[in-house]
N, C-alpha and C positions, 0 to 999 in steps of 0.2 A: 142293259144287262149284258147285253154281246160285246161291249167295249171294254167293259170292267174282264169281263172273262179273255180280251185279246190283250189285255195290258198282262195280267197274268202267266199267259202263254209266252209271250217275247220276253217277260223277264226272266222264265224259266229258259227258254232258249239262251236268253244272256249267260245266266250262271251256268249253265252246262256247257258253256264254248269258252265262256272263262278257267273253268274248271280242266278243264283239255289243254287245255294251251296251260295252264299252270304244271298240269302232268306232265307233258311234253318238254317243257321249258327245265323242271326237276331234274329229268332223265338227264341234261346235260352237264349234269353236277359229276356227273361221273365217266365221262371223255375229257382227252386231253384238248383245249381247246388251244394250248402254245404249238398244235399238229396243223401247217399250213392246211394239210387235205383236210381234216374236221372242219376250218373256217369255212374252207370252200361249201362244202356240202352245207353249212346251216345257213350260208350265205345265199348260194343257190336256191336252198328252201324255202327261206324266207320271198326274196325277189320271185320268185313263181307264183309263190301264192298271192303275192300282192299285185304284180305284174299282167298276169294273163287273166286275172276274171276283169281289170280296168281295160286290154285291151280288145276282150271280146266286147265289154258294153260299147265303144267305141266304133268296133265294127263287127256289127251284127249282118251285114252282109257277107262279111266271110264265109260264112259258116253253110256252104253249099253242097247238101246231100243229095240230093235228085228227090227222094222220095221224105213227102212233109213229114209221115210219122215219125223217121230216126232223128230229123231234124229238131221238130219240137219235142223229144224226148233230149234231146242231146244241148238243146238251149235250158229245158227245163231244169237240166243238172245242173248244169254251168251256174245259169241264173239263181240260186235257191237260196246260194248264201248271200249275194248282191242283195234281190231283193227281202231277205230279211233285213239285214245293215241298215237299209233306206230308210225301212218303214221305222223305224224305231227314233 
């Protein structure tokens, strides 16, 4: 019963990050993207978010606060969308 109800949850997570990024992706129907600065910025946007959550999993030793709680609050952000991605 708990599998059937997790298969449900991740696919509503799918459609609602699908649906975001179709929003998001709309929105640029209406910039000029022949404007070198706009390439930059969706180019930048893009490579960051695909960039820095591969090179945190990578190295998760970076990420050195002194004190565990901000840390594992600060991986647990990071981490949230990785490991959804995974599991699915």
């Amino acid at each position: 019963m708990s599998f059937i109800f997790y298969t449900v949850v991740v696919r509503e997570g799918v459609c609602l990050l699908g649906m975001i990024a179709a929003v998001g992706l709309s929105s640029l129907q209406h910039c000029d993207m022949s404007s070198s600065r706009n390439l930059f910025i969706v180019g930048l946007s893009l490579f960051t978010g695909l960039a820095v959550p591969q090179w945190i999993s990578s190295n998760q030793s970076a990420i050195q606060t002194g004190l565990r709680v901000i840390a594992i609050m600060f991986v647990l952000f990071i981490f949230n969308f990785i490991t959804a991605r995974q599991s699915t």
